[in-house]
N, C-alpha and C positions, 0 to 999 in steps of 0.2 A: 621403533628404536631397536637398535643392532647392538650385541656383546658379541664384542672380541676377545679371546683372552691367548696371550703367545707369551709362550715363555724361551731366555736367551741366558745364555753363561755368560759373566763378566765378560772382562777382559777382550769382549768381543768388537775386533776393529771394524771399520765402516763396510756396511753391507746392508740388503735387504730382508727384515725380519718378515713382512708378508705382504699379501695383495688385499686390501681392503673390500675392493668389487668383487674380486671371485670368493672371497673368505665370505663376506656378509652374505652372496650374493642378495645383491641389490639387481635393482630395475635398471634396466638403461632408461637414459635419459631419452627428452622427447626426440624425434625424427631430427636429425637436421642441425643437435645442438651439440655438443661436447659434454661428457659427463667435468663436474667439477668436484674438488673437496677441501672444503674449506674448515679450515682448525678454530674450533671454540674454544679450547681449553688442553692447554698444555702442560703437565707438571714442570716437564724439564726440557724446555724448549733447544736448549743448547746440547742434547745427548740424541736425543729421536726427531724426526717429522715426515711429512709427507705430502708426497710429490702430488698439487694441485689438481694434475690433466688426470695420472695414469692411477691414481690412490693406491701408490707404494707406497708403505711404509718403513724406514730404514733410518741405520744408527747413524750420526754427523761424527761420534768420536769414539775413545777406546770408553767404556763403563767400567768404572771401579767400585765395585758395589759397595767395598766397605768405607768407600768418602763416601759414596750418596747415601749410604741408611746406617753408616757403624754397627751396631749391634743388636738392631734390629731380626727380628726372624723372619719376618718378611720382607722385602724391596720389591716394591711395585711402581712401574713408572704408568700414570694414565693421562688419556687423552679422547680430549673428546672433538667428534669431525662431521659435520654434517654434508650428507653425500647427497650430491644433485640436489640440493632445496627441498630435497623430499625427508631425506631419512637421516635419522643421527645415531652412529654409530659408537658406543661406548668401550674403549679398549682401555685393556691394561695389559703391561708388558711385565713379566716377572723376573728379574733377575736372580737369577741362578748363582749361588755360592761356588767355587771354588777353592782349592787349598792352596792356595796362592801366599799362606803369610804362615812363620812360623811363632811357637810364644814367644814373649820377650818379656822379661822382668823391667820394674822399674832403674836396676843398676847392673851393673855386674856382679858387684859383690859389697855385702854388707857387716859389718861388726856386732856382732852381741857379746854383753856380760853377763855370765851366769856364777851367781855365786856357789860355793864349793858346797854348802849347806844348803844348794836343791834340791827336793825330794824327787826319788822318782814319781814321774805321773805331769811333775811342771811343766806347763806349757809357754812356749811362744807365739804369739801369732804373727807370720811372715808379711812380705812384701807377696801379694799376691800376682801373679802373670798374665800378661794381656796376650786376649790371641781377637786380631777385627774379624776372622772367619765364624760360622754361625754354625751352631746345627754340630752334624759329625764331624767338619771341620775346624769345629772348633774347639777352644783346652779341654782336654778330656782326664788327666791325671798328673799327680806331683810325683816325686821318688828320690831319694837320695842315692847317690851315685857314689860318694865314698868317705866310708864311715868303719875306720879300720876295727874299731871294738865297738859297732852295736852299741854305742852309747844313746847314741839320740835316735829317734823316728820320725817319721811323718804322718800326719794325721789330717785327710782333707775335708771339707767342711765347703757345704755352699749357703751365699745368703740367701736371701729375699728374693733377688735378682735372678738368681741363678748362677751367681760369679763364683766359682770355686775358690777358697784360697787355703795355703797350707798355713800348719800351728808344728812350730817344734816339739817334741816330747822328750824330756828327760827319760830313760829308759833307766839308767843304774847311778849310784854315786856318785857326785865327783871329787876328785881329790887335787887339788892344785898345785901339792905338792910333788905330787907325781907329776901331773902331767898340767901343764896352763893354758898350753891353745892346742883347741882343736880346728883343725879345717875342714868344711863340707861342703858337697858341690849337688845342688839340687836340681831337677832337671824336670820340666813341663813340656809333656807329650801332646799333638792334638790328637783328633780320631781321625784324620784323612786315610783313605786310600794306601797313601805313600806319607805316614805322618810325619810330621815335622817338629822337633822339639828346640827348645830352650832352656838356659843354664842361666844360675847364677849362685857366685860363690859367699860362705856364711865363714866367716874367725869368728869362734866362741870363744870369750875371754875369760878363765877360771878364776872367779875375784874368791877377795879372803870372808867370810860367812858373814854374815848380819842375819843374825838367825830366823824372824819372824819377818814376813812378805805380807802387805796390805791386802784385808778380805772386804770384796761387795757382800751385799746382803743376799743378792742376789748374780745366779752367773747371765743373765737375761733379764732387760726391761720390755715393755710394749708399751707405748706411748702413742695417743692419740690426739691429734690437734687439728682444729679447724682452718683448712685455708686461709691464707689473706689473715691472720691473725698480727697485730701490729708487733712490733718491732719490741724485745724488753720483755714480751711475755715469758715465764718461765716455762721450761718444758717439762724438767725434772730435776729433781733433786736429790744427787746422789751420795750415798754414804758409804766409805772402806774406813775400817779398822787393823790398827796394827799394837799389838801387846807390847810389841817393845817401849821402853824409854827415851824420855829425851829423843837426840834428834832421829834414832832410829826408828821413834814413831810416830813422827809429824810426816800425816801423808797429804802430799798435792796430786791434784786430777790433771790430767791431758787428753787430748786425742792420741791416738794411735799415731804411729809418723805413716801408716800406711791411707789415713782417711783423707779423700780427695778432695782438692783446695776450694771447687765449688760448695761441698760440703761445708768448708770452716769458713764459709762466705755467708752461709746463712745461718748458722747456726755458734753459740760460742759457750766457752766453759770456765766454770771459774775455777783456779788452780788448788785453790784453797779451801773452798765448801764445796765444789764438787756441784753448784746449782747451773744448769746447762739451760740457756734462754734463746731467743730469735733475734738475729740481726737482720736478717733481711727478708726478701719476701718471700713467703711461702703458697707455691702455686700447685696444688693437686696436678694442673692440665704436663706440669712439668716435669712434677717428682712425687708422685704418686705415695711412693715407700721410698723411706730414709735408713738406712744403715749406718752405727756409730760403733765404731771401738775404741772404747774408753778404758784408760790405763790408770792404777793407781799408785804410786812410789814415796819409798819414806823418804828421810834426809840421809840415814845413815851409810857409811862406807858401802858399795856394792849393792844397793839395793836391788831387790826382784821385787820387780813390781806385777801390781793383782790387775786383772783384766775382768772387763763385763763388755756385752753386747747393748747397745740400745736401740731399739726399731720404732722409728717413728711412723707412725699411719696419717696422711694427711686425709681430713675429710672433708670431702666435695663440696663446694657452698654455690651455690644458683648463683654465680657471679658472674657469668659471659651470656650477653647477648645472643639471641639467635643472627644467623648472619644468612640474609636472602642475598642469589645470585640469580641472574639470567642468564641461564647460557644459551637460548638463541630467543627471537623473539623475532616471530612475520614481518617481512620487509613491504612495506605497502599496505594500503587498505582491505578492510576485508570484505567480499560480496556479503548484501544482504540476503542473499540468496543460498549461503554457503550453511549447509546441513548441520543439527545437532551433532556435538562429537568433531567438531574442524577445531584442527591444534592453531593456536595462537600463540604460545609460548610454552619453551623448557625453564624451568625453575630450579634450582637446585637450593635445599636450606639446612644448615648444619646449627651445631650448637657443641664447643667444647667442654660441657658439663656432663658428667655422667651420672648413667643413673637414671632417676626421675627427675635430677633438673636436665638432661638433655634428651632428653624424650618430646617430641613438638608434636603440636594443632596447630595445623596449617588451613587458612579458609579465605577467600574472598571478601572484602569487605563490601558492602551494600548490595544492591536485588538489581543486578546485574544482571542479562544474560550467560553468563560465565559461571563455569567452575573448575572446582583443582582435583588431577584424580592423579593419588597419589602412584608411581610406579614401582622404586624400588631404591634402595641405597641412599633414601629423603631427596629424592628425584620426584619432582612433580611437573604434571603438565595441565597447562590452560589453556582449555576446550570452551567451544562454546555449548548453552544448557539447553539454549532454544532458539526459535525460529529471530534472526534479527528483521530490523523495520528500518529503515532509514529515516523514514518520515515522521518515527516515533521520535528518534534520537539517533545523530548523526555521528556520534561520537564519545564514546567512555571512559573514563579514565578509572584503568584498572586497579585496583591497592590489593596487595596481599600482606594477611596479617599472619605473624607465626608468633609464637608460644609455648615456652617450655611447663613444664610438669611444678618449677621449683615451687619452693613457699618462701618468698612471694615468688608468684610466678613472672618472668621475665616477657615482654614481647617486641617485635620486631616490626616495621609495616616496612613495603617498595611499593613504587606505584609504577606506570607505563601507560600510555594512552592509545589505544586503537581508532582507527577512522572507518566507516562503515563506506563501503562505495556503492550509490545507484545501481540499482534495477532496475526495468522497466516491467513492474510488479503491480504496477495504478492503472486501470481505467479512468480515462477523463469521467468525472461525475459532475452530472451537469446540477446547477442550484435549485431545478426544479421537474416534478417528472412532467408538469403541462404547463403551457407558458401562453397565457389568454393576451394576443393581442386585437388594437381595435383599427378601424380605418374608416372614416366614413364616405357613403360611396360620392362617386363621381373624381376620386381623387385624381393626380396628377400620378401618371408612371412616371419609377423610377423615384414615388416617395419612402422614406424611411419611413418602417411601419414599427420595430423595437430590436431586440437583441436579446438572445440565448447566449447563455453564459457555463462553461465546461469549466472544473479544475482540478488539475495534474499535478500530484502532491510530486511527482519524480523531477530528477534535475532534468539539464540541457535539451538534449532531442527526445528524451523519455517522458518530456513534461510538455513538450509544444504542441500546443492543438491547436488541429485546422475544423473548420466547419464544413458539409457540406448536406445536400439534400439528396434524401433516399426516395428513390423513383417510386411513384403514384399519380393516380389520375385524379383532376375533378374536372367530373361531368364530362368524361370521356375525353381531355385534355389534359396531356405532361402539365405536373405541379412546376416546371420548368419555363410555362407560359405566361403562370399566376405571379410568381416570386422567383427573387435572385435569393443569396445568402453570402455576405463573403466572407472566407475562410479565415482568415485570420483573427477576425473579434468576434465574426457572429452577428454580424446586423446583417437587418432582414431589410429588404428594397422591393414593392410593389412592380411588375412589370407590365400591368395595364388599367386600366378607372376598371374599377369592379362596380356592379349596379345591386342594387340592397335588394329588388325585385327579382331580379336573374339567381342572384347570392348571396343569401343569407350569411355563411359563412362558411369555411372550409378547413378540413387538417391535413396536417402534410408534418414528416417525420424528420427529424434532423437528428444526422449523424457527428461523433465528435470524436475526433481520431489522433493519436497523438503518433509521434515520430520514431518513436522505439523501432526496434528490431528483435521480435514480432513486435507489431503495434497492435493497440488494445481501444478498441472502441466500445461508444454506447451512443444508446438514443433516445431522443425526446419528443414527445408531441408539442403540438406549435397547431393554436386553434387563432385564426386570423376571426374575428366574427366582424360584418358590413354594418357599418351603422347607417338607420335609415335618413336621406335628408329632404326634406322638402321640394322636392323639382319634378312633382306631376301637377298639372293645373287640371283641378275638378272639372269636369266632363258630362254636362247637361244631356241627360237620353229620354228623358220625358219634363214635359211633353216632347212629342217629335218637333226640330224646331227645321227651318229653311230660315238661310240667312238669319238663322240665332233669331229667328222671330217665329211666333206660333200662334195663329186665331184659337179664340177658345171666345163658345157661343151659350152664352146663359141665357136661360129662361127667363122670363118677369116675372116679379114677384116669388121669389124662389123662400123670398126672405132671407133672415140674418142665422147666418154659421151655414148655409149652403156650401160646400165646396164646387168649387168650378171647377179644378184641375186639381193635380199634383205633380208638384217638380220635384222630380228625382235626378239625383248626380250621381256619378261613380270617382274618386279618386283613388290611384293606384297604390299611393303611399300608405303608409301602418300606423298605427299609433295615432298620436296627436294629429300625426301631418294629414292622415285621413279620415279625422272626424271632420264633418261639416257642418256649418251654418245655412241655415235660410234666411234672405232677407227681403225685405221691397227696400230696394235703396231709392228707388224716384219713381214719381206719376202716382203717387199715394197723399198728394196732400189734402183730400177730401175725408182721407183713412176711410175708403169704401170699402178696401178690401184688409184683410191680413193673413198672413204666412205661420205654418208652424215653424219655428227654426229649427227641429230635430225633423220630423216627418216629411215640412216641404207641402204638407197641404195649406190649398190660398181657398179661404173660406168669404164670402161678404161679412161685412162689418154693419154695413148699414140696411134695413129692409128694404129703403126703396131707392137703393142705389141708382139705378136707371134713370131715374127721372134728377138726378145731379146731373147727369153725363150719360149716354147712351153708349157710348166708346170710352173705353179705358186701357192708356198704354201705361201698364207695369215693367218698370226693371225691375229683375227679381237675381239678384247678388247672391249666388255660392261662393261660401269663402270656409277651406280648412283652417284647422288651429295648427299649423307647422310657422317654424321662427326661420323668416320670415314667413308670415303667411300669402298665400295663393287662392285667388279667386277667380270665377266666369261668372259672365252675364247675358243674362236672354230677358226678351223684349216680349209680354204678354200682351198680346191685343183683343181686349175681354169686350164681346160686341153682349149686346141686349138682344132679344129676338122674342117674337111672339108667336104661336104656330106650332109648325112640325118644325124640325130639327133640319135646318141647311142639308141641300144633297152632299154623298161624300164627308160628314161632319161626325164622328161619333159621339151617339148621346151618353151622355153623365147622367148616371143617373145615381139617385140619390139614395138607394136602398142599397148600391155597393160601393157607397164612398167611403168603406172601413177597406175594401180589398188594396192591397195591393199591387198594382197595375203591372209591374214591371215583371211578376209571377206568372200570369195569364198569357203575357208574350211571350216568353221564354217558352213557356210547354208546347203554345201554340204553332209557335215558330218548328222550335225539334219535331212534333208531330206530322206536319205537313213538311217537313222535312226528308223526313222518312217514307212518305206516301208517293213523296214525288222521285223519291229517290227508285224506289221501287215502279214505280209509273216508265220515266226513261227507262231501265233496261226492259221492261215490257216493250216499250215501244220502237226501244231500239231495236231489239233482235227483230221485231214484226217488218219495219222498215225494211232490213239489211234481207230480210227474205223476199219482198217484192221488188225491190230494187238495190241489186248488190252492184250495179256499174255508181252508180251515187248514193255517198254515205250521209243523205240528208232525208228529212221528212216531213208534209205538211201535218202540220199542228192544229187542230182544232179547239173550241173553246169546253169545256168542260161545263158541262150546266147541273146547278145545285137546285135543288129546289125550293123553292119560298113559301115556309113554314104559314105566309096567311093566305096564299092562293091554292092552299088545300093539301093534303096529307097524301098525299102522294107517293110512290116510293121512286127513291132514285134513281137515275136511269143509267144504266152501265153505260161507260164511255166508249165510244169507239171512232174510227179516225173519221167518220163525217160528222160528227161532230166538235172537232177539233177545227179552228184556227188561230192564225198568229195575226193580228193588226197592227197598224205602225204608230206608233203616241205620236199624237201632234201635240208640241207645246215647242216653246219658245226653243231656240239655235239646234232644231230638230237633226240640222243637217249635221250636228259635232256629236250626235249619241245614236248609240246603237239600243235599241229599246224595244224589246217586244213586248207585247202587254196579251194575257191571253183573256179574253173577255166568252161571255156566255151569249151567243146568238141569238136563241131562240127567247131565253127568258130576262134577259138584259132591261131593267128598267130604265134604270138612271145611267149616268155617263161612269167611270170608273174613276176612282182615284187615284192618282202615281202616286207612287213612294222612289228616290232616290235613295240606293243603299251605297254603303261603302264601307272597307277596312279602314280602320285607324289604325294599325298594327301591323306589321308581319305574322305569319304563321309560325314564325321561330322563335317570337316571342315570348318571353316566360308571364306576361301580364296577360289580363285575363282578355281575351276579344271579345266586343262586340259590335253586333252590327247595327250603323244606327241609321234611321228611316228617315228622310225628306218628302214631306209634301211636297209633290210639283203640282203647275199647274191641272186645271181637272178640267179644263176647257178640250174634251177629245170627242170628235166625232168619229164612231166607227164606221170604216171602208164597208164598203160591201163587197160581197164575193169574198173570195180563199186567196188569201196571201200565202205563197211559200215560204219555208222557214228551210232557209241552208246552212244554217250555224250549225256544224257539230255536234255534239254533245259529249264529244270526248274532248276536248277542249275549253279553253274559255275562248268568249269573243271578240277576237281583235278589230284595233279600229284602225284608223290612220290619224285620229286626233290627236293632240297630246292628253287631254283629260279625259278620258272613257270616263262614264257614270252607268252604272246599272239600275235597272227599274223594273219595279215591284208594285204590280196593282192589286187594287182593295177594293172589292165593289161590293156594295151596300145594295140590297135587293128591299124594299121592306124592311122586315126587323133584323133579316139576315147579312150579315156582313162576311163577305168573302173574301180570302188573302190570297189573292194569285200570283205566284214567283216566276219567274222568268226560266225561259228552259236551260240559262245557261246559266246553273245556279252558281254561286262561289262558293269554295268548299266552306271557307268560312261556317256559314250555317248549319255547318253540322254541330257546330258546337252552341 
């Protein structure tokens, strides 16, 4: 806020009083725009204004100060302009008195009657003189101009007001016989420069005596009365007394003929008692102080009538409202964004009561953002108190309440309503910080798996969120492989069958971004987890089966609860879906035999089974508990035997039918694993040393020794005693098969095993390798068979089904597992 303050002499014709921009100096406006000035408030729109582009300011006509303020001491014209939307500029113009007027009486000339029998010292009180100039220029003295004998004087005397006016004074005797009229010419100077006076002429008329002139009690009253008092109220009541008789001393009251006709508008007197009452309305805001000259006169010839003063005081009563203005008020919405301390409006609030009833509390109504900080002249401005929210509240509607000091106190309210405008101040927040979806596996890509859900309390582009996904891998694969997400709602779409073995489950981060400028994001985890489903079929690994059929040869008379076998499955599923059952579903209707259905151990049931049936073909039924459930079946063919134990046959024996079978192959298996692993690069490097034109080598048979044909110690291997023989058994010519057998101590014939991967090696499920008895009908070649298979390699065939094969030869009580030189890595596991 800018003050200006210029002050200008009347009478001044059309011109330039100042330049607003370089007087304030203000800012220029922004790059590019035009400064403007735009008028809020003009007292006297028709004398001043200014020019919108350039902010001259300048007069439209001539000023006559004393039309526009008469008798005022001061004349101020103000206006108020706000410059460039930014600043508001508070002027006032002063006008400057001149001596432009000179006094002038109410007449030219008046008549008075004074009787002969005035004393000296009696007074008149005159027609006082107006001058509309103020200050030095204004009446400044009375004087009598011709007064051939010093008879009368002048005596000046000012009111209340400060209005000087004259009183005749009898100075000496009169006599009427001598002399009857006098003429006097009185003359009102102002104080200007170059003053200027005023005349006007007095005929005193010498009347014949009436000796005694009506007396006030007093030569002054003070009279106090409250505003706004109705109409009829008495004000005072006056008393003169006159000694004479009869009609010389019957006195009536008047005004003065000099008391002004507003005055005898509001005020009246009764001629007769002299009680002076209220006609009309009496307003403090208007007439503050009352001035009366009141005259009193008898009946008789030539009366001199008595004079008194009466000063009326009106007092101020809390009777006007306070009165709220705006003079500017923000065009447009306000940012939410916009700092403690941003003007929202100019206010201006007055109160024509003085005093302590026009003294104001001006304040905000309700817990607004907002407050009023007062400036100066009951100029207030509305700021904002704190941080706005849009999201809180969009919109306020402002009230200001004002309140005067009075008893009762008066008050006022305005109201205005501001609109708050969009920020992009929100981060999308999403409804959750982790968002558990499920899928279960084998689905179809491209299914809907759920939706993440963001929201942006901001309007339009500040509030629109898109989705997308923040780069990470699973399992060394773009989460870009796994799942789509589309941007606009947030639903999530599977982009391949996920397998509940491979993928348990997986996280992946999603972003949520809205349209602002800046825009403002967040992010959420999103835990997909594979539900497992039943789609592995149990997997029979003991006994070893061929053609899902498996001899198993018992003893006679073994008796009841002997176990003969145990059938072990593996399924790859969790949970329910991978516990399993055992069962004999068929070839049991004798019930020779029975199954545990947890362990899988097949016990006899009856002692002397054998002699029901010598041969016993069992189906023996794995079945998990998954919905639907999944079974396999393998075919026991449980022979009788008397003797030793079939060549090639492993004996069961009875003192370790609590082990574990499936324990002893594992270890067995990785141990000679490792032996022979270690074995080839021995024999490798030995090879590539005697023969480095060909990367092959004969193989001989490794001989163990037979713990019953004496304690012996082992005999280091070396390559003569190493070879490789060719399995004879059935479509010998479609498999590649070496079998490394023991030359020297070889009793019995060996037994094949046909091994194979169920699995890839990339598999996450668990491998294993599982063994087929083949035939055990092999008669060993004689002489050294060469072995040119590699061993950096696997060995290829030309068949379409390669089988690999694994001999197990049974010495006596010793059973030996001979593997092939071309082992599959498999095995290492």
């Amino acid at each position: 806020m800018k003050n200006l303050n210029y002050s200008i002499p009347e009478e001044k014709v059309q011109g330039v009083i100042g330049n607003i921009a370089k007087d304030a100096e203000l800012e220029l406006g922004e790059q590019g725009k035009k400064s403007n000035f735009r008028v809020l408030e003009n007292s006297a729109p028709h004398l001043i204004d200014v020019d919108p582009e350039s902010g001259l300011l300048y007069t439209k006509q001539r000023i006559d100060r004393e039309t526009l303020c008469r008798q005022n001491s001061k004349c101020q014209l103000s206006m108020e302009v706000f410059a460039n939307d930014k600043e508001i500029c508070m002027i006032k113009v002063e006008i400057q008195d001149i001596n432009d007027n000179a006094p002038s009486f109410p007449s030219d000339q008046i008549d008075i009657d004074i009787s002969e029998n005035a004393a000296p010292g009696t007074r008149f009180p005159l027609a006082a003189a107006y001058d509309p100039d103020t200050k030095e220029n204004g009446l400044k003295t009375y004087q009598i101009t011709r007064d051939d004998y010093s008879i009368f004087s002048l005596d000046v005397k000012s009111r209340g007001d400060g209005t000087k006016f004259p009183e005749l004074v009898v100075q000496r005797s009169l006599d009427r016989e001598e002399r009857s009229h006098h003429t006097l010419v009185i003359t009102a100077t102002d104080g200007g420069e170059y003053p200027k006076s005023g005349t006007m002429q007095i005929n005193v008329k010498v009347t014949d005596s009436n000796d005694n002139s009506p007396v006030f009690e007093q030569p002054s009253y003070v009279v106090e009365i409250p505003e706004n008092s109705p109409p009829g109220t008495v004000l005072i009541d006056l008393n003169a007394t006159d000694p004479d008789e009869g009609i010389n001393g019957q006195v009536t009251y008047s005004f003065s003929d000099y008391v002004a006709d507003r005055i005898k508008e509001l005020l009246s007197i009764d001629p007769r008692t002299g009680v002076i009452k209220i006609q009309g309305k009496i307003d403090f805001e208007e007439n503050p102080i009352i001035e009366i000259d009141v005259q009193a006169k008898d009946q008789g010839p030539n009366p001199i009538p008595g004079h008194c003063k009466v000063t009326v005081k009106v007092l101020d009563r809390n009777d006007n409202w306070p009165s709220i203005g705006f003079v500017a008020v923000r065009q447009g919405a306000v940012s939410e964004a916009a700092t403690p301390g941003t003007v929202i409006a100019l206010v201006r609030v007055t109160d024509k009561d003085s005093g302590r009833n026009g003294q104001l509390q001006c304040r905000i109504l309700g817990n607004v953002p907002f407050k009023l900080e007062e400036n100066y002249d009951n100029f207030y401005t509305v700021v904002t108190d704190r941080p706005l929210d849009r999201e809180v509240k969009d919109e306020y509607n402002i009230t200001i309440v004002a309140k005067d000091n009075g008893n009762p106190p008066l008050n006022s309210t305005k109201s205005f309503s501001v609109k708050i405008l969009d920020e992009n101040d929100n981060p999308p927040r999403f409804t959750k910080m982790v968002y558990l979806l499920q899928v279960p596996e084998n689905n179809i890509p491209g299914e809907y798996l759920g939706s993440v859900l963001a929201h942006d309390p901001d309007l339009g582009q500040n509030g629109t969120v898109s989705y997308s996904l923040l780069p990470s891998n699973v399992s060394e694969e773009s989460i870009t492989t796994y799942v789509n997400i589309k941007p606009t709602d947030g639903a999530i779409y599977a982009l391949r069958s996920f397998n509940y073995e491979q993928t348990k489950y997986f996280d992946f981060k999603v972003q949520a971004k809205d349209s602002g400028n800046p825009h403002l994001e967040s992010n959420t985890t999103v835990r997909v987890s594979v539900l497992d489903v039943n789609d592995n079929i149990p997997v029979i690994v003991l006994p070893l089966l061929q053609n899902d059929t498996a001899e198993i040869h018992v003893p006679r008379n073994v008796g009841v609860g002997h176990i003969i076998t145990t059938v072990r499955a593996v399924d790859n599923d969790f949970g329910e879906s991978g516990r399993l059952t055992y069962e004999i579903s068929d070839g049991n209707e004798e019930h020779l035999f029975e199954i545990d259905s947890v362990t899988g151990e097949v016990r006899t049931a009856q002692p002397m089974w054998e002699e029901v049936t010598p041969t016993v073909e069992l189906i023996i039924k794995v079945t998990d508990h998954g919905k639907p459930s999944l079974s396999a079946m393998a075919k026991l063919i449980v022979k009788a035997y008397s003797g030793p134990l079939p060549e090639g046959e492993p004996r069961i024996n009875a003192e370790h039918h609590n082990w574990d079978m499936s324990l002893p192959l594992i270890v067995t298996l990785s141990i000679i694993s490792i032996m022979l692993l270690a074995a080839m690069i021995t024999i490798a490097v030995k090879c590539k040393r005697e023969n480095k034109e060909i990367r092959t080598y004969n193989c001989r048979i490794a001989e163990y020794t037979h713990p019953q044909l004496g304690k012996s110690k082992k005999k280091k291997i070396n390559k003569n005693d190493i070879m490789l023989v060719q399995s004879e058994v059935e479509e010998r010519d479609t498999m590649n098969v070496m079998n490394v057998v023991s030359s020297p101590s070889l009793a019995t014939s060996p037994m094949y095993f046909d091994y194979q991967t169920r699995l890839p090696l990339s598999s996450p499920r668990s491998e294993v390798m599982y063994l087929k008895p083949t035939a055990n009908n092999l008669s060993v070649p004689q002489g050294h068979v060469g072995c040119h298979t590699s061993f950096t390699g696997p060995v290829t065939n030309t068949t379409d089904t390669p089988v690999n094969r694994m001999s197990i030869i049974q010495v006596g009580e010793t059973t030996s597992i001979l593997l092939p030189s071309f082992l599959h890595p498999a095995l290492s596991h």
